[in-house]
Structures are given as C-alpha cells and as structure tokens.
C-alpha positions in Angstrom: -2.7 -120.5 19.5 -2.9 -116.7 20.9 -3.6 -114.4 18.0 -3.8 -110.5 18.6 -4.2 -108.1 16.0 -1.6 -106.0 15.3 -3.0 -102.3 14.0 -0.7 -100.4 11.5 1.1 -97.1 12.7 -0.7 -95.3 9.6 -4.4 -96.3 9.8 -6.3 -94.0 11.9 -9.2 -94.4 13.8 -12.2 -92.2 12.3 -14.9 -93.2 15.1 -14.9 -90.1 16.7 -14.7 -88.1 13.0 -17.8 -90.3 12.1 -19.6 -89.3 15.7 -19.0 -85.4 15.3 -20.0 -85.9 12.1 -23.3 -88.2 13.0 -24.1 -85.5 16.1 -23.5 -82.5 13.9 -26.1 -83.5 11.2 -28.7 -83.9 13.6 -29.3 -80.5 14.1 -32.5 -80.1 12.2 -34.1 -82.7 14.7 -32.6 -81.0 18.0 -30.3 -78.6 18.6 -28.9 -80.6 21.8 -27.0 -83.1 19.2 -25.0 -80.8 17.3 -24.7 -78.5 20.5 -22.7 -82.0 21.9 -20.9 -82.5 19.1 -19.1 -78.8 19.1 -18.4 -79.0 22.2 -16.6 -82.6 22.0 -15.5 -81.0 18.6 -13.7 -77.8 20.7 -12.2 -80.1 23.7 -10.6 -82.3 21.1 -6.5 -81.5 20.8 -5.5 -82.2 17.5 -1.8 -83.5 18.4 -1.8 -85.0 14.4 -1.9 -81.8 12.8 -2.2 -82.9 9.0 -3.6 -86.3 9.6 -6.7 -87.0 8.3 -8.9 -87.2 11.7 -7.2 -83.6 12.4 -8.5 -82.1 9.2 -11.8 -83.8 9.5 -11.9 -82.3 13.2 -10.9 -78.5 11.7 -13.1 -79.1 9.0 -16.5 -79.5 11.4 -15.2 -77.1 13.7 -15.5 -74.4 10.7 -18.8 -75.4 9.3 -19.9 -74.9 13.1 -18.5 -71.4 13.4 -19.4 -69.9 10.2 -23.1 -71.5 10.8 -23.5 -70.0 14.4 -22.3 -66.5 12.3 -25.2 -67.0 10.0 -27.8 -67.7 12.9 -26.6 -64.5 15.1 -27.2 -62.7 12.0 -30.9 -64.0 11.4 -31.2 -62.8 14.9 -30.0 -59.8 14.0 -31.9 -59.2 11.2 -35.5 -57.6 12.1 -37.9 -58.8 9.1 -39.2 -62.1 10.0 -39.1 -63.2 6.8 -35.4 -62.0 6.0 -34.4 -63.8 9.3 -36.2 -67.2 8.0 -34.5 -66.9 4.8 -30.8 -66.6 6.4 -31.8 -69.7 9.1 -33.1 -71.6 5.8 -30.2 -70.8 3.7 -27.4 -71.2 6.7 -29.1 -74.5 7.7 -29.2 -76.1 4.1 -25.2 -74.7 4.0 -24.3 -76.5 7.2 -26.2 -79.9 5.9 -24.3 -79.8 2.8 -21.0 -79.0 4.3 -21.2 -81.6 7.2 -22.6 -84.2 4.4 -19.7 -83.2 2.0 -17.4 -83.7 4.3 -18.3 -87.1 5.9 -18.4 -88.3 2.5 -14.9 -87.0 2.5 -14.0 -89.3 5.1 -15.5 -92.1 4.5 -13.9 -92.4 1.0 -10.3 -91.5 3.3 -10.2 -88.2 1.5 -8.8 -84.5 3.3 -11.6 -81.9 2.7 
C-alpha cells in the first residue's frame, strides 16, 4: 500500500523562522552567526505577507536593525564606559526580543 502524506494548505513551515531565530541568538558567542542570519533574514521575499513565517521574518529583521542602531551609537559615543553601557543594554534588548519572539512562534502566535 503506497501512503504519502498529504500537507494542509494552511500549516506553514517555521524551519527557516526557527534557524533565523537559532542564528540570531548566537550573537553573544560570535558575531559570524547572527551576521548569517540577517543576511539570509534580508534575501528572504516575504511573498505571504500576513502569514505567520512573514511576520516572524519582519519581526527579526527589526530587532536586527534597531540593534545595529544601538551598536553604531556605542561607537559613537566617546566614554568607554557610556559606550559599554549602550552595547550591554542593546545586547540584553536584542536577547530578549529574539527570545520573545521565538517563543512567539513556537506557541504559533504573530508577535
């Protein structure tokens, strides 16, 4: 008997979601990770605008921006320990935002 499964039109596949999301929040470890992951992050076409994957996608792709905004101004910024306090601050804000929102998806929620 030849059995194949049969995937619904409404389930979506959150691999990639779950890999951006696995890459991003390895940035404490190595930058290289989380430099990957934006970059698959920025080549991915969101044809599904409003599905789940696509906000999940939008969703990184923020976090990423507004933490690479936070991290030019701790360059910026000329007292050593005024620029460690923004890195310290924007990092912990990324962590909990990419953590939040992996949660997110893996409960099938839209952040």
């Amino acid at each position: 008997m030849n059995t194949t499964n049969i995937r619904s039109s409404t389930t979506e596949d959150g691999t990639l979601a779950h890999l951006l999301y696995a890459l991003f929040l390895a940035f404490p470890l190595y930058g290289l990770p989380a430099a990957l992951g934006f970059v698959i992050n920025l080549t991915q076409s969101t044809t599904q605008d409003g599905s789940l994957v696509a906000n999940h996608v939008r969703w990184q792709r923020q976090s990423a921006c507004i933490a690479l905004l936070g991290y030019g101004v701790s360059i910026a910024v000329a007292p050593a320990w005024l620029s460690m306090s923004i890195v310290c601050i924007t990092a912990s804000w990324f962590a909990y935002r990419i953590v939040k929102g992996w949660l997110r998806l893996t409960d099938g929620c839209m952040v």
